[in-house]
C-alpha positions in Angstrom: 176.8 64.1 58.1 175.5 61.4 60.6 176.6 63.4 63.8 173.6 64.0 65.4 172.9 60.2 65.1 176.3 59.4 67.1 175.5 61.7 69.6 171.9 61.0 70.0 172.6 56.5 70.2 175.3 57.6 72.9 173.7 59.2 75.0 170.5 56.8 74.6 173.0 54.0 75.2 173.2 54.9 79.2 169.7 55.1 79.9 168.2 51.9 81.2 164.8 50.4 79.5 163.3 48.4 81.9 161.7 46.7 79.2 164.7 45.0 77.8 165.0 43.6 81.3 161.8 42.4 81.3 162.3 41.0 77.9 165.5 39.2 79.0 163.9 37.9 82.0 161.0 36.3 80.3 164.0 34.5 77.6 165.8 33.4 80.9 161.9 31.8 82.4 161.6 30.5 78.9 164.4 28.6 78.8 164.2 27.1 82.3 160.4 26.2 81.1 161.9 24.4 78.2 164.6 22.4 80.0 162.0 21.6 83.2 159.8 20.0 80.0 162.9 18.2 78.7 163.8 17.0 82.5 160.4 15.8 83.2 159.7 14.3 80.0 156.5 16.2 79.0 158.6 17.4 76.1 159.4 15.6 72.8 162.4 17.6 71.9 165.2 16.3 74.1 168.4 17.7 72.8 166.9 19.8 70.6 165.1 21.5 73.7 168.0 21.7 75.9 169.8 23.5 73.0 167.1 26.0 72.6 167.0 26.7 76.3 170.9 27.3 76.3 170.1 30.0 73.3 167.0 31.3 75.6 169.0 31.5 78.5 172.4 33.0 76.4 170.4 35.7 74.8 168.2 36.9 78.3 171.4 36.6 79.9 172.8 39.0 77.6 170.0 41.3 77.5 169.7 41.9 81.0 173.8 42.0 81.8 173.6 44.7 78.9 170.6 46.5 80.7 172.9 46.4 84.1 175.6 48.1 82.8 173.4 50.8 81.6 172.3 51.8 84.8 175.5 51.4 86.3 176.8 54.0 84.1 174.1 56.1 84.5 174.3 55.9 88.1 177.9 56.9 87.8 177.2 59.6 85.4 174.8 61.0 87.9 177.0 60.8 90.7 180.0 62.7 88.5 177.7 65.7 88.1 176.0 67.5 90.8 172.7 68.8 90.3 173.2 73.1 90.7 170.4 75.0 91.5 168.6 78.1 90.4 171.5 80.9 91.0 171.5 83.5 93.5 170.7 86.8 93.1 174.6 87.5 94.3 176.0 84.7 91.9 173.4 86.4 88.9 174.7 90.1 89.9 178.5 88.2 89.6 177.8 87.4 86.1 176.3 90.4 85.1 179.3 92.1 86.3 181.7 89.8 84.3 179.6 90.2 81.2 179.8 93.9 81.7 183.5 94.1 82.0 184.4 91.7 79.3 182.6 93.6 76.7 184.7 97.0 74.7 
């Protein structure tokens, strides 16, 4: 019933959105902005902050190691299957023969 949906989150799974690595950068900046506060005392949250940079810095981490594997499998997936061009009119009168023979 929910094939199409499978198929459709797999293959969207492989492609990289440079978004989510921006996303997960800006958590990772967040974080380091939240502990530099803590370190330099400009902050009032102390542990509080350091725990919330920890969760910035966990989560952006995630995002963007999640993003990296993307590309690498679509890189690989790329590499696996060679482009093919338009075919020849040799190759198209090949196939036309083999269409012709295979039919009664």
């Amino acid at each position: 019933m929910w094939k199409w949906k499978k198929e459709e989150n797999e293959k969207d799974s492989r492609q990289v959105n440079y978004l989510w690595v921006l996303a997960g950068g800006y958590l990772m900046y967040l974080g380091g902005e939240l502990i530099y506060g803590v370190i330099k005392g400009e902050s009032t949250l102390g542990f509080l902050g350091i725990l919330a940079a920890a969760v910035f810095f966990a989560v952006g981490g995630w995002v963007c190691l999640r993003e990296w594997k993307a590309y690498r499998q679509e890189k690989q997936a790329s590499e696996e299957t060679p482009e093919e061009g338009p075919l020849t009119i040799e190759e198209m009168d090949e196939t036309q023969e083999d269409l012709d023979e295979e039919e009664p």
